[in-house]
C-alpha positions in Angstrom: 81.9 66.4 107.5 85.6 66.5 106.9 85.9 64.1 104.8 82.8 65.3 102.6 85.1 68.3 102.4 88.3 66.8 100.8 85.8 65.0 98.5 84.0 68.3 97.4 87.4 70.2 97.3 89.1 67.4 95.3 86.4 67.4 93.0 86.1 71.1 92.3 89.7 70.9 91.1 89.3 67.8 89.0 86.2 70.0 87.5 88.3 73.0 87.0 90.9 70.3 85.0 88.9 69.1 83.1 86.1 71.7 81.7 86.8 74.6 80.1 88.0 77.9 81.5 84.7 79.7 81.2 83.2 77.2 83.7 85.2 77.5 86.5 83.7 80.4 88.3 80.6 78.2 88.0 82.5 75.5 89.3 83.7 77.2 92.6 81.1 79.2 93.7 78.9 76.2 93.1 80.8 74.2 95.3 81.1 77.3 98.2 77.2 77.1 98.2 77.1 73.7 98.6 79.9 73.8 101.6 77.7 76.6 102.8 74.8 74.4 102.6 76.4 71.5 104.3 77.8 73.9 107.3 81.4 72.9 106.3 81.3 76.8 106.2 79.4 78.5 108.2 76.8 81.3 106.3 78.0 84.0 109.2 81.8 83.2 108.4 81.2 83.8 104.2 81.9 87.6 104.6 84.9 87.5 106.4 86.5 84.5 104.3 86.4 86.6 101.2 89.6 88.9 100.2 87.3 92.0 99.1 90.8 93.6 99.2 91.6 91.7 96.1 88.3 92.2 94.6 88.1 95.7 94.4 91.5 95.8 93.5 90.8 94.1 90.6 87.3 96.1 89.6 89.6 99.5 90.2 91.8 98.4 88.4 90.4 96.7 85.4 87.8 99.8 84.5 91.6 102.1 84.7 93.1 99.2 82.3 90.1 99.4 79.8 90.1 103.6 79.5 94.0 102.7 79.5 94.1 101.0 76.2 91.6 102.9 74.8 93.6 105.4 75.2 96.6 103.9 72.9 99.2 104.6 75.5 100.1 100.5 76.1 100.5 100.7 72.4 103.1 104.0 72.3 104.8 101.8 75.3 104.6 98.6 73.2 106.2 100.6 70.5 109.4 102.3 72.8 109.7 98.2 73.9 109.9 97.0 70.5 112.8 99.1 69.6 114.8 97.6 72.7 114.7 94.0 71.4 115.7 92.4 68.2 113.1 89.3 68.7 109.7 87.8 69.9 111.5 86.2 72.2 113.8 89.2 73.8 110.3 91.4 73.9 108.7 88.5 76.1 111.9 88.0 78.5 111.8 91.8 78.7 107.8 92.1 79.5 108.1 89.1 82.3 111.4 90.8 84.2 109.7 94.2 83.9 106.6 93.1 85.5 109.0 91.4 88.3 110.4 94.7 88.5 107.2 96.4 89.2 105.3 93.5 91.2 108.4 93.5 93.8 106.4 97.2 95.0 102.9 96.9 93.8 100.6 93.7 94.1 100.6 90.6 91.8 97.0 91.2 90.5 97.7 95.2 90.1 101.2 94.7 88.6 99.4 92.5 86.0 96.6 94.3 85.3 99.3 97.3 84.5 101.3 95.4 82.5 99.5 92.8 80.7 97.8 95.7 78.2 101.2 96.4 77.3 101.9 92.5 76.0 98.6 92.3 74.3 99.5 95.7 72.5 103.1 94.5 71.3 101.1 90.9 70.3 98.6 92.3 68.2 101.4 94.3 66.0 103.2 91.3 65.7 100.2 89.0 64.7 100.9 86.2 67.3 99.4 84.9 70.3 99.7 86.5 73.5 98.9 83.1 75.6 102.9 82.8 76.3 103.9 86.4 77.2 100.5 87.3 79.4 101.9 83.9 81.2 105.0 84.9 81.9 103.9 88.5 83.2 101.9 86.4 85.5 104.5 84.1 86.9 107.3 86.7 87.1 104.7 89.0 89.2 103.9 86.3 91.6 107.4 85.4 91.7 109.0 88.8 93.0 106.2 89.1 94.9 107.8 87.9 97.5 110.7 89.9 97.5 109.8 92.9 99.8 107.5 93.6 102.6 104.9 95.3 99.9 105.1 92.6 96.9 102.5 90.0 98.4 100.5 90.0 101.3 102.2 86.9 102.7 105.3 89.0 102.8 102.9 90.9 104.9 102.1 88.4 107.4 105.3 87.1 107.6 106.6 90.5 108.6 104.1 90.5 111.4 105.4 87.3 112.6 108.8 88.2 112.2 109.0 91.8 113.7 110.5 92.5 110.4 110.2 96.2 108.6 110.8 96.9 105.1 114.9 96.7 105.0 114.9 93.5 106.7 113.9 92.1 103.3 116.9 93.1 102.0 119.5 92.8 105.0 118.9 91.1 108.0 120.8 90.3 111.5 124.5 90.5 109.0 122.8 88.0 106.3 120.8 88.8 103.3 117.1 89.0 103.3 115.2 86.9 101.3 115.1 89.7 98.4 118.4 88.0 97.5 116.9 84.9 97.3 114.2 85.7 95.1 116.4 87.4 92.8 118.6 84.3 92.8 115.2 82.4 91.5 114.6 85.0 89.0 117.4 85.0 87.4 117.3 81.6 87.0 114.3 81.8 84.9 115.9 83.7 82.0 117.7 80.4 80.7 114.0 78.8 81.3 112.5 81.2 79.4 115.3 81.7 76.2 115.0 77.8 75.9 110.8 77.7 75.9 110.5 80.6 73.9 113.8 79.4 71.9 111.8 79.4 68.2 110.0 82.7 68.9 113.0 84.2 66.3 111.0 86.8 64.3 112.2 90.1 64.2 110.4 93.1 65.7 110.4 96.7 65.8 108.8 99.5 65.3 107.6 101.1 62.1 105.6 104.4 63.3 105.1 105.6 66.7 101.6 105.3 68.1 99.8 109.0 68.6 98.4 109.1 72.1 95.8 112.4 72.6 94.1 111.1 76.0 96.2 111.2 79.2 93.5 110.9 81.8 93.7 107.3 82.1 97.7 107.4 82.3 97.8 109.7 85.2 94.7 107.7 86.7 97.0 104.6 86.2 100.3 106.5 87.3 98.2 107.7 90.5 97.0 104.6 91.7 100.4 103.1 91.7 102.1 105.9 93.4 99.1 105.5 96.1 99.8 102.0 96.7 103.6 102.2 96.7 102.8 105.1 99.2 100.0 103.0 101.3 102.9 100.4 101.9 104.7 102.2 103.9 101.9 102.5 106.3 101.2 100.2 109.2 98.5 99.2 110.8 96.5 100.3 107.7 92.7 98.6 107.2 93.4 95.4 105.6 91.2 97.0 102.9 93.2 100.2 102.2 94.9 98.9 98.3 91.3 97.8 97.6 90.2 101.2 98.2 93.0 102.9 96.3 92.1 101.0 93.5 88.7 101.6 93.4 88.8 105.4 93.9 91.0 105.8 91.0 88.7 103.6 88.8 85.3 105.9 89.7 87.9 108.9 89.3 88.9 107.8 86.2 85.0 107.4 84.9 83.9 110.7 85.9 87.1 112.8 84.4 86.8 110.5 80.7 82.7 111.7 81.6 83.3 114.9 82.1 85.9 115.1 79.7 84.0 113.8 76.6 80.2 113.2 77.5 80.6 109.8 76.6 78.2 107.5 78.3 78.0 104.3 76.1 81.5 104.4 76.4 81.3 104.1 80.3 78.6 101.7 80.6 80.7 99.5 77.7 83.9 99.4 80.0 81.5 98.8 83.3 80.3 95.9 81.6 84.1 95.1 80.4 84.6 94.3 83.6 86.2 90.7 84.5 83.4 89.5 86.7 84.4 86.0 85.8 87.7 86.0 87.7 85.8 88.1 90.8 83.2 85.3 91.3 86.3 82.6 90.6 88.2 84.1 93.5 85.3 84.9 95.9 84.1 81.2 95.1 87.9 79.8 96.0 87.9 81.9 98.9 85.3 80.7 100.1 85.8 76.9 99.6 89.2 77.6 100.8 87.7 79.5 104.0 85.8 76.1 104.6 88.4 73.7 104.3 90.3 75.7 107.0 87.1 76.0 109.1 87.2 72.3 109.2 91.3 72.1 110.4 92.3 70.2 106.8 95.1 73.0 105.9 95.8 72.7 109.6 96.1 69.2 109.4 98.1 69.4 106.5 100.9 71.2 107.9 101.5 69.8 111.5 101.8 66.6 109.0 104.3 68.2 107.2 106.5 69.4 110.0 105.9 66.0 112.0 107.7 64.2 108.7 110.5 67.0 109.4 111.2 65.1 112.6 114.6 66.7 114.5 116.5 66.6 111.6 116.6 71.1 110.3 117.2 70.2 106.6 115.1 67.6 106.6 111.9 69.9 107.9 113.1 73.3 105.9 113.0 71.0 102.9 109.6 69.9 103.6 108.3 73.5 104.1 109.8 74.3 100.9 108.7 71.5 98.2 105.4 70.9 100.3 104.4 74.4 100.0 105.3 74.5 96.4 102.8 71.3 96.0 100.5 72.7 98.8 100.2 76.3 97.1 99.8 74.5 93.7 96.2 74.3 94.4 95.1 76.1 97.8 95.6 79.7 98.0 98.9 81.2 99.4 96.9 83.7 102.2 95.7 81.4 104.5 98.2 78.3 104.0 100.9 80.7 105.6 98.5 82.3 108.3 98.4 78.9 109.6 101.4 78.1 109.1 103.6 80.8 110.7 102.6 80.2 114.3 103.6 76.2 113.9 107.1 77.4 112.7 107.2 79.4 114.9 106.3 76.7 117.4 108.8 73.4 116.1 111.5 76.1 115.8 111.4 77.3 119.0 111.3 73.1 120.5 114.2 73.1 118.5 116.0 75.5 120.1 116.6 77.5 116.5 116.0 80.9 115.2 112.8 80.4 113.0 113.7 83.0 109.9 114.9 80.4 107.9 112.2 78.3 107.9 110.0 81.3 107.7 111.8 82.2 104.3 111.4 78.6 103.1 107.9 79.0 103.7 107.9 82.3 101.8 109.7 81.5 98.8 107.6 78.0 98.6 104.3 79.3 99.5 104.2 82.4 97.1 106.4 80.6 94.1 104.1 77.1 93.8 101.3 79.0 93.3 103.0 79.6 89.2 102.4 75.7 89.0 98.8 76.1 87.6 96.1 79.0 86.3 94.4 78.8 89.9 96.8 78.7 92.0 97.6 82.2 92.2 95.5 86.1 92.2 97.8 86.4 89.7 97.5 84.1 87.2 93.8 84.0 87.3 94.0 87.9 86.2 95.8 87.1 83.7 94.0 84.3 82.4 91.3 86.4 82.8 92.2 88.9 80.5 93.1 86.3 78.0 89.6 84.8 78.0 88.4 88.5 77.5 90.6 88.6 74.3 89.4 85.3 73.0 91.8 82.7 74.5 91.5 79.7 76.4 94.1 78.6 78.7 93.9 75.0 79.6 95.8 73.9 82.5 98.5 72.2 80.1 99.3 75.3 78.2 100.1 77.1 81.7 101.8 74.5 83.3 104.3 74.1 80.2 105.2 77.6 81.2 104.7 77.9 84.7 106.1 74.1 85.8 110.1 74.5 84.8 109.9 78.5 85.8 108.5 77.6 89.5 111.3 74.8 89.4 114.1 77.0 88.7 113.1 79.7 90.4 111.9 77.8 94.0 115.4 75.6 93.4 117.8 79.1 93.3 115.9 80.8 96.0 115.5 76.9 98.0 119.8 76.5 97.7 120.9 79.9 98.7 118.6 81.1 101.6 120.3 77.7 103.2 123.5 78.8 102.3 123.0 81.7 103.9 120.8 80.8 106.5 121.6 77.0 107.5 
C-alpha cells in the first residue's frame, strides 16, 4: 500500500505539471478519494487532516478582498505607491518587501490576499501583466514568514518544541534569532529581483488620485488584521482561532455593505467570487498529504535524511537545510516539520548538541522551498489563485523562473549566517 502511495502521489504532481492550472483541484482531490478509497487514508482521519484554519481564512478573507476593491481603495493605495517609485521595476521590488513586511505578523495566505489587490490595481494602470509582481508578493510572504513566532505556523510549532516566546525570534541565549537570518535571505533577493525584472524600465506615476467613498470594507480589512496580530499573542488558542477571525469579519463585512446599500446581487456576485478552486486544491493536498504520512513515507523520508547526516554537525544541518528546500518543494511545510522536530530533537540530543540550530535550518529550509513551485506553498496557491480569477495562467515554468533564484538566494543567506552564528 505504500508503494501504491508514492506512485499515486508522484503522479498527481506529474498531473499538476503537466495540465493546466484550472485542473489541478480536480487533480488532487481526485487522487484524495482514490487514497481514501484504497485506505492509504483512512475515511475517519479525512476531517482532522484538513487545515480548515487555512480555509476559512481564505473564504474570510477573499469575500473582505472582493468588497475591498470594489471599493477603489487598493487603487487610491496603488496610486500613493506609484508616486514612490520611478519604474515598473521599483513598484514590484517595493510591493514584494512590503508584503514581507506585513507577512512577518500576519499569515502568508492573509498577507497576500491583502496585498495582492493592491499589485493588480497598480498593473491594470500601467497596462501590463501582473503574473510577475502577484509572484513576488507571494514568495516574499512565504519567505518572512518565518521570521517571528506569528509569520507561519511552523514558526508556531517550532516554538512549541523549542520553549521559545515571541523575542526569542529575535534574540536568543546572547545570539540572534533566526529573524536575522531571514532578513539576511531577504535582502538577498533585491539583486535577484532588480536583475529579473531588469527591462521592466517604464516610467510610472500617478496622474489623478483615485476617489474612494466606501470605507466599510477598509475598516473590515484594517479589523481583521489588527485581530490576528492581536490573536498571536495568545497561547494555547484553538488551532482554529485566525480562521475564525477571518471569517467573522467577511460575514461582518456582507451584512454592513447590506445594510448599507440594499445591494443583494452584489453579495451573492462576491459569494460566488469566491476562490473555491484553491479551497478544494488545498483540502485535496491536505489530504493526500495526510495519507502519505498515515503510511510513515514523510517519516521515512526524514530519518533518511538525518541517517546521511551521520556524526558529522555540518554535514546533517546541511542536509536539513537543502533537503527541506527539495522536500518542501512539493509536500506541504505543516506536517514535514511536525515530524520532523521530535527526530531533531532526538539525533541532537545523541549528539550531545543543543538542537536550535538545526531547528532553524529546518525552519528556514522548510518554509523558504516551498517558493520553488505554485504548489508548494498556501501562499502561492492564493496567489495563483487570484491570477486565474483575473484571467491568467501560471504554468509551473513561469513561477519557477521567479521563485527558483529567489528561494536560492534567500535559503543561501539565511543557510550561511544562522551557522555563523549558531555552528
Amino acid at each position: 500500500m505504500k508503494i501504491a502511495a508514492v506512485v499515486l502521489f508522484i503522479a498527481m504532481y506529474a498531473l499538476m505539471i503537466i495540465l493546466p492550472e484550472k485542473r489541478r483541484p480536480w487533480i488532487a482531490c481526485g487522487v484524495a478519494l482514490i487514497f481514501l478509497i484504497l485506505g492509504i487514508l483512512p475515511w475517519g482521519d479525512l476531517a482532522s487532516v484538513i487545515d480548515w484554519n487555512i480555509l476559512l481564512m481564505i473564504f474570510g478573507t477573499v469575500v473582505i478582498v472582493d468588497y475591498f476593491i470594489q471599493s477603489k481603495m487598493p487603487n487610491l493605495l496603488a496610486d500613493r505607491l506609484l508616486d514612490l517609485a520611478p519604474n515598473v521595476m521599483w513598484v514590484t521590488i517595493l510591493m514584494s518587501l512590503f508584503a514581507g513586511i506585513v507577512s512577518a505578523f500576519i499569515d502568508n495566505v492573509a498577507t497576500v490576499y491583502m496585498i495582492a489587490p493592491v499589485g493588480l490595481a497598480i498593473c491594470k494602470k500601467l497596462k501590463i501583466s501582473p503574473v510577475p509582481m502577484i509572484i513576488s508578493i507571494a514568495v516574499s510572504s512565504n519567505l518572512q514568514g518565518a521570521a517571528t513566532l506569528v509569520g507561519d505556523t511552523t514558526s508556531i510549532m517550532l516554538a512549541g518544541a523549542a520553549h521559545m516566546d515571541f523575542n526569542d525570534f529575535f534574540w536568543f541565549q546572547g545570539r540572534p534569532g533566526v529573524f536575522f537570518a531571514v532578513e539576511v535571505g531577504a535582502l538577498l533577493t533585491i539583486p535577484i529581483m532588480l536583475f529579473l525584472f531588469r527591462k521592466e524600465k517604464k516610467p510610472v506615476s500617478a496622474d489623478e488620485y483615485t476617489k474612494v467613498t466606501d470605507y466599510i470594507p477598509t475598516i473590515a480589512m484594517v479589523g481583521h488584521i489588527v485581530c490576528l496580530i492581536g490573536a498571536s499573542f495568545f497561547k494555547n488558542k484553538p488551532e482554529i482561532t485566525n480562521g475564525m477571525i477571518c471569517l467573522i469579519w467577511g460575514i461582518g463585512c456582507i451584512i454592513a455593505e447590506l445594510v448599507k446599500t440594499g445591494d443583494k446581487d452584489t453579495m451573492i456576485m462576491n459569494l460566488k467570487n469566491v476562490d473555491y478552486q484553491t479551497i478544494f486544491l488545498l483540502a485535496g493536498l491536505f489530504a493526500v498529504i495526510g495519507g502519505i504520512t498515515n503510511m510513515g513515507i514523510i517519516d521515512d523520508i526524514s530519518k533518511f535524511i538525518i541517517r546521511a547526516g551521520g556524526n558529522n554537525y555540518f554535514l546533517l544541518y546541511t542536509i536539513v537545510v537543502w533537503g527541506s528546500v527539495l522536500i518542501s518543494a512539493f509536500i506541504d511545510n505543516i506536517p514535514y516539520v511536525a515530524t520532523m522536530l521530535p527526530v531533531i530533537g532526538a539525533v541532537a540530543g545523541s549528539l550531545g548538541v543543543e538542537p536550535y540550530l538545526l531547528y532553524y535550518g529546518l525552519l528556514i529550509g522548510a518554509t523558504l522551498g516551498g517558493n520553488i513551485t505554485p504548489i508548494g506553498a498556501s501562499a502561492n496557491i492564493a496567489g495563483t489563485g487570484l491570477l486565474r480569477r483575473e484571467g491568467y495562467e501560471v504554468s509551473f515554468g513561469q513561477f519557477m523562473r521567479i521563485g527558483l533564484p529567489f528561494t536560492l538566494a534567500a535559503v543561501t543567506g539565511g543557510y550561511i549566517s544562522l551557522w555563523l552564528f549558531w555552528r
